[in-house]
C-alpha positions as CSV (number, residue, x, y, z in Angstrom):
1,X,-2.1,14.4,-0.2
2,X,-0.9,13.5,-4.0
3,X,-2.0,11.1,-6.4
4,X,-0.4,7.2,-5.4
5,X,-0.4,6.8,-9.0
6,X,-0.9,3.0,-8.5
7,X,0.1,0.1,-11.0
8,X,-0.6,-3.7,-10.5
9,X,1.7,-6.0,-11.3
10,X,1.1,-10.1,-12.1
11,X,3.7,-12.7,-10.4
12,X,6.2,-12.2,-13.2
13,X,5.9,-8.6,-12.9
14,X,4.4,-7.4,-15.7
15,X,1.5,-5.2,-16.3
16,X,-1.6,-6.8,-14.4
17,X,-5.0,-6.8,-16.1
18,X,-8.0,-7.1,-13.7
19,X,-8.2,-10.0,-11.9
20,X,-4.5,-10.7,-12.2
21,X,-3.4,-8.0,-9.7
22,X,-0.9,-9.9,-7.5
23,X,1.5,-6.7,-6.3
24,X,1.1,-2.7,-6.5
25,X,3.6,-0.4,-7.0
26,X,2.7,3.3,-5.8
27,X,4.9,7.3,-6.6
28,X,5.1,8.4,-3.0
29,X,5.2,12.0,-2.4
30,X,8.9,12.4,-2.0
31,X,9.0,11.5,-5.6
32,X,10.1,7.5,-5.4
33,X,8.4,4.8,-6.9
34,X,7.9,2.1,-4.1
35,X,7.2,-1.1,-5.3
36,X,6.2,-5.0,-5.5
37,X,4.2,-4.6,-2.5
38,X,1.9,-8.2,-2.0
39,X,-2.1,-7.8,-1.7
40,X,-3.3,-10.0,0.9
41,X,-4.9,-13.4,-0.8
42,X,-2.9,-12.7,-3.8
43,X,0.4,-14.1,-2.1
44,X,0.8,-18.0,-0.5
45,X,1.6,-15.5,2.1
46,X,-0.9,-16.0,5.7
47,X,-2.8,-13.5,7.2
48,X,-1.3,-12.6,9.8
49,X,-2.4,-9.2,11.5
50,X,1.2,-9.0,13.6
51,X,3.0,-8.9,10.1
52,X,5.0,-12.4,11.9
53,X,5.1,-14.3,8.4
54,X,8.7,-14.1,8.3
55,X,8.4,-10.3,7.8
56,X,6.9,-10.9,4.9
57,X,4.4,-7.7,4.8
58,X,1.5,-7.6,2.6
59,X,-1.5,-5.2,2.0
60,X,-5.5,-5.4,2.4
61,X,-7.0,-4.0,-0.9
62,X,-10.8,-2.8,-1.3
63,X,-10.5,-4.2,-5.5
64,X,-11.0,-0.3,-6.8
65,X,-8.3,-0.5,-9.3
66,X,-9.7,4.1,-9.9
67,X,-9.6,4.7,-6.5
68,X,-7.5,2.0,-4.2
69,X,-7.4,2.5,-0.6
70,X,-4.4,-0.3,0.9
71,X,-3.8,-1.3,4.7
72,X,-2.2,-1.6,6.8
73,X,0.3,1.9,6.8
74,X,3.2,1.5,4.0
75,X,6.6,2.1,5.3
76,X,9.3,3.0,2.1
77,X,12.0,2.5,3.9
78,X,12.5,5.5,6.0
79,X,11.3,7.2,2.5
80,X,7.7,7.7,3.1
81,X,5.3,6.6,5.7
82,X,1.4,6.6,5.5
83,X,-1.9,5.7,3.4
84,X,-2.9,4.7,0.5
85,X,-6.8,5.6,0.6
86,X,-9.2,6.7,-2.7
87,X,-5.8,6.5,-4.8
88,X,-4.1,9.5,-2.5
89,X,-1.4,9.3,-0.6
90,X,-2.1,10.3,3.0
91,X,1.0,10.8,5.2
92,X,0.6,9.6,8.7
93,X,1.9,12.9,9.7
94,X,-1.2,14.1,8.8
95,X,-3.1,11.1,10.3
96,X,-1.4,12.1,13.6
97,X,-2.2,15.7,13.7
98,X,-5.7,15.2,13.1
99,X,-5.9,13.1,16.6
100,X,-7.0,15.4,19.5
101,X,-4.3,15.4,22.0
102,X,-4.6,14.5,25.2
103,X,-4.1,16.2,28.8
């Protein structure tokens, strides 16, 4: 796990103060800052669980600006892919190994 260090961002992307956090930026752990991500009900984008909004992804956020924990799984582009939860970065690598196996 590493620190997400996580920024919010307003609609014309600068700094957000509370209340006007509209995307998230996060450092992954391979060292890449990946960015503009939507919160869910912070967008005109629908909720839509199957991520069919015309591909239009966008995150659930528990409002801890200290600690944020994000879902669904974040994809950087073949970068990184796993969890934001409590402000850490948890690969789904990790996720996975944790799983008892079957058979």
């Amino acid at each position: 796990m590493s620190d997400a260090r996580v920024r919010f961002f307003r609609v014309d992307k600068h700094e957000a103060a509370p209340g006007e956090e509209v995307f998230f930026s996060f450092l992954c752990p391979n060292g890449n800052i990946c960015g503009w991500l939507p919160i869910l009900g912070r967008t005109n984008l629908p909720h839509d669980p199957q991520n069919k909004n015309g591909g239009k992804a966008h995150w659930i956020w528990n409002k801890d600006r200290d600690r944020p924990t994000f879902s669904p799984s974040i994809d950087c582009g073949g970068c990184w892919h796993g969890y934001i939860e409590n402000g850490r970065c948890v690969s789904t690598a990790k996720v996975d190994e944790s799983e008892p196996k079957s058979g």
